[in-house]
C-alpha positions in Angstrom: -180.3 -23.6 -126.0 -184.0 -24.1 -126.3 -186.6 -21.7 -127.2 -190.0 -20.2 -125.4 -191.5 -23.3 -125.9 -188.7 -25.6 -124.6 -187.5 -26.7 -128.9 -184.1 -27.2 -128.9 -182.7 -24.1 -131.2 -180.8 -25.2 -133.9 -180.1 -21.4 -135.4 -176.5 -21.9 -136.3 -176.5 -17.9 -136.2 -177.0 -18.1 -131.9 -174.1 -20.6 -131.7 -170.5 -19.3 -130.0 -168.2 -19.5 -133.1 -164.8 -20.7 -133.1 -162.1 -17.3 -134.4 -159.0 -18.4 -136.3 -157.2 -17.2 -132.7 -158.9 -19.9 -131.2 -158.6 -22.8 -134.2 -154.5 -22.0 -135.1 -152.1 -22.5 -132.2 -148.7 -21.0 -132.3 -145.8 -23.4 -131.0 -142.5 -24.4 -130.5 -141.6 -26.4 -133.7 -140.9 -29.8 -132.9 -138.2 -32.5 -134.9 -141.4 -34.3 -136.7 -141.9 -30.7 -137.9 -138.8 -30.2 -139.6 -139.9 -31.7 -142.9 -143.2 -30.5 -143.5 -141.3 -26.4 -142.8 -139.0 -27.4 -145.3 -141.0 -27.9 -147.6 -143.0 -25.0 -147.2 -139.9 -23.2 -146.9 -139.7 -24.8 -150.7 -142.9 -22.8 -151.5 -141.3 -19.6 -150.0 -138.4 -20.0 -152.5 -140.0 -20.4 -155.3 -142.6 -17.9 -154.9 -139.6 -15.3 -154.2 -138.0 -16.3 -157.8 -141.6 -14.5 -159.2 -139.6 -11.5 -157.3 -136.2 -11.5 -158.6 -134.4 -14.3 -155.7 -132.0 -16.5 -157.5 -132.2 -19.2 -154.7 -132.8 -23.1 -155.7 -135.7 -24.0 -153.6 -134.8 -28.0 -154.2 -131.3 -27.1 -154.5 -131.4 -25.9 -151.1 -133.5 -28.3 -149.3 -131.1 -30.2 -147.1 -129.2 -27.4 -146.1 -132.7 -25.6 -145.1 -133.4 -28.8 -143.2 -130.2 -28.7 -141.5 -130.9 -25.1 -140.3 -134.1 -25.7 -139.3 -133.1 -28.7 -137.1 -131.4 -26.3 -135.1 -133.7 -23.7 -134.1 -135.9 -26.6 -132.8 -132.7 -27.1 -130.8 -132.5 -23.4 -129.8 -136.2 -22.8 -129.8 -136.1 -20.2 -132.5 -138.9 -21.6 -134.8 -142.2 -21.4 -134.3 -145.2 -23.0 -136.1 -149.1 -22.3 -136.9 -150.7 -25.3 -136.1 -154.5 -25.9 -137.1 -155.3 -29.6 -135.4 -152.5 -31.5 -136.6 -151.6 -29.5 -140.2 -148.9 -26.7 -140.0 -150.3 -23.8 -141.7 -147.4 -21.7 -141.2 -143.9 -20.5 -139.6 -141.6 -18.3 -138.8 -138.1 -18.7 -137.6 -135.6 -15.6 -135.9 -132.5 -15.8 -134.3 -130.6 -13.4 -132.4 -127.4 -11.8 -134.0 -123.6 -13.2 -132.7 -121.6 -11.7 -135.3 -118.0 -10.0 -134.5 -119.0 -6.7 -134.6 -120.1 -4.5 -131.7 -123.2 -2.7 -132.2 -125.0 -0.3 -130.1 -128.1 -1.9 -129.7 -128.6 -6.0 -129.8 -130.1 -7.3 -132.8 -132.3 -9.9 -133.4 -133.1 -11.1 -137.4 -136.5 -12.5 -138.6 -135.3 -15.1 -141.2 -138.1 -16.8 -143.1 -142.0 -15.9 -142.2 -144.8 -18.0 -144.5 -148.6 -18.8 -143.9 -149.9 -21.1 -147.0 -152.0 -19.2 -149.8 -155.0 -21.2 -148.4 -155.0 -19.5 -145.0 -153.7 -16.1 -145.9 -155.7 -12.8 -144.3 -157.0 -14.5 -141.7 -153.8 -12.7 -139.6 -151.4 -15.7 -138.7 -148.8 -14.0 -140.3 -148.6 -11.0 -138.0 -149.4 -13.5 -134.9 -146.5 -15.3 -136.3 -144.0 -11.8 -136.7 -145.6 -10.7 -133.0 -144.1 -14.0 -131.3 -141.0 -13.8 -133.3 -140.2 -10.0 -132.0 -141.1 -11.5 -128.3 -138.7 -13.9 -128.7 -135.7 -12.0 -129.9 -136.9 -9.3 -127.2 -136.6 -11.6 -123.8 -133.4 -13.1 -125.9 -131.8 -9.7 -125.3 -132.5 -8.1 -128.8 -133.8 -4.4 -128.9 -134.2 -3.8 -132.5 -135.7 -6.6 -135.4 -134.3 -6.9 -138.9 -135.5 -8.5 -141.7 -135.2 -8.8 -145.4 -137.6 -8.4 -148.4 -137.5 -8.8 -151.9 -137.7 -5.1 -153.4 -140.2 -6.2 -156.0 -142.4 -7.8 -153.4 -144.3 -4.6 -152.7 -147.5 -6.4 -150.8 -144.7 -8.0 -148.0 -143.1 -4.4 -148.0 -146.2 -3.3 -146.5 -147.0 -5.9 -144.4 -144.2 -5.0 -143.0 -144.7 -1.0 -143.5 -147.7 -1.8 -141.8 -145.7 -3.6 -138.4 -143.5 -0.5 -137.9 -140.6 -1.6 -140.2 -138.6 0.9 -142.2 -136.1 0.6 -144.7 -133.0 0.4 -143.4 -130.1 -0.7 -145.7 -131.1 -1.1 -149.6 -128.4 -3.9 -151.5 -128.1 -3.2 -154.9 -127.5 -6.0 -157.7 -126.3 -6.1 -160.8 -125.8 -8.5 -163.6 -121.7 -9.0 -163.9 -120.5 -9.7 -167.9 -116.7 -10.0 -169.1 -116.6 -6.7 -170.0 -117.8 -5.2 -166.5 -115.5 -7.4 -164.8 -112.1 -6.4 -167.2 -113.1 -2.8 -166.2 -113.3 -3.4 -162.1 -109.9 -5.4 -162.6 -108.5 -2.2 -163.9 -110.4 0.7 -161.8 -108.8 2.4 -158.8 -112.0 1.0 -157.0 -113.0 5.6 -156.0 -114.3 5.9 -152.8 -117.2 3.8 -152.9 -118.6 2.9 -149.6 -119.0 -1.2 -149.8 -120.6 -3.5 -148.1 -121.8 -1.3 -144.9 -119.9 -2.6 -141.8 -118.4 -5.9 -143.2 -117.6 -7.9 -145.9 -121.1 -9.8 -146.3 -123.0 -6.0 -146.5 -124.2 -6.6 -143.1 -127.4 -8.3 -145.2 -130.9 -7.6 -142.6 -132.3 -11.0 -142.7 -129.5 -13.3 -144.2 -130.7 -17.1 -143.0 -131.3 -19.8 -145.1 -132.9 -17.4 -147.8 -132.4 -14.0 -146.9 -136.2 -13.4 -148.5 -138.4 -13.5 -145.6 -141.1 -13.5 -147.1 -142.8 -11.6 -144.7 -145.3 -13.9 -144.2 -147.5 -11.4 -143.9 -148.0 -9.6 -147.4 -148.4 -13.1 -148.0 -149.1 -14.6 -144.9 -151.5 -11.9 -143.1 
């Protein structure tokens, strides 16, 4: 652009800028992808440990890998992409257990954005095109997981329209507690919602999606 008297303006201010919308694609993970996500998926883990998850992040890594590999396959993970670098993902699937349900559900397993490129919204572009895809796979409600103690992705989350839903309690199991289940009449406690796994919202690879958002938004 030049200026009254035909100079070439420099003013970086008149420039069209470039939003993060524009500079971080959101695609289809491909199989060269699978590595770099696990290893974020790594980072995940063992930020979640600062929240009470007991999973191995390095422990874990193959079997990770191995799940990811397939939702490439089934197009159920999706990657932030700034030029070449993956700056975050999030990966859903659509629920096929044995139980009937009145409405189709669809699970958001792991969401994470690196530290570096947090608030800049990717992680709620990332949740938004994980709902879409559980919706056109059939899915009329989302579920997730969250760490109780992870009170900025709780509102992330809060802040998308999730609720709470189911709460799992934990507890630390010693000789003593277990001689006194092994000789209760077990009452009429209500385990486990509607199946033997508690029906966990989220389950996946690490059942601590870590909503991206709280940390990935």
């Amino acid at each position: 652009m030049r200026d009254a008297a035909g100079r070439l303006n420099t003013d970086r201010t008149e420039r069209p800028t470039m939003s993060t919308e524009d500079a971080v694609r959101l695609v289809p993970a491909g199989p060269a992808d699978v590595d770099v996500i696990v290893d974020l998926w790594v980072a995940l883990a063992r930020g979640q440990q600062r929240h009470g998850s007991d999973l191995r992040p390095e422990a874990n890594r193959t079997a990770v890998g191995e799940s990811f590999a397939r939702a490439v396959v089934t197009g159920e993970l999706i990657v932030a992409r700034d030029d070449d670098a993956v700056v975050g993902f999030v990966n859903f699937s659509l629920d096929h257990g044995g139980y009937e349900r009145d409405r189709p559900r669809g699970t958001v397993t792991n969401l994470f954005v690196v530290p570096e490129r947090r608030g800049e919204g990717i992680g709620s572009r990332l949740l938004e095109a994980a709902e879409r895809g559980l919706a056109s796979a059939g899915a009329a409600v989302v579920g997730l997981e969250v760490m109780a103690e992870n009170d900025r992705a709780r509102e992330f989350y809060r802040s998308h329209g999730y609720e709470a839903h189911r709460v799992t309690l934990t507890r630390e199991v010693d000789d003593a507690a277990t001689d006194a289940v092994a000789t209760d009449d077990g009452g009429d406690v209500e385990g486990g919602g509607d199946g033997s796994n508690g029906d966990a919202e989220g389950g996946g690879a690490n059942g601590d999606a870590e909503g991206g958002g709280a940390n990935g938004d």
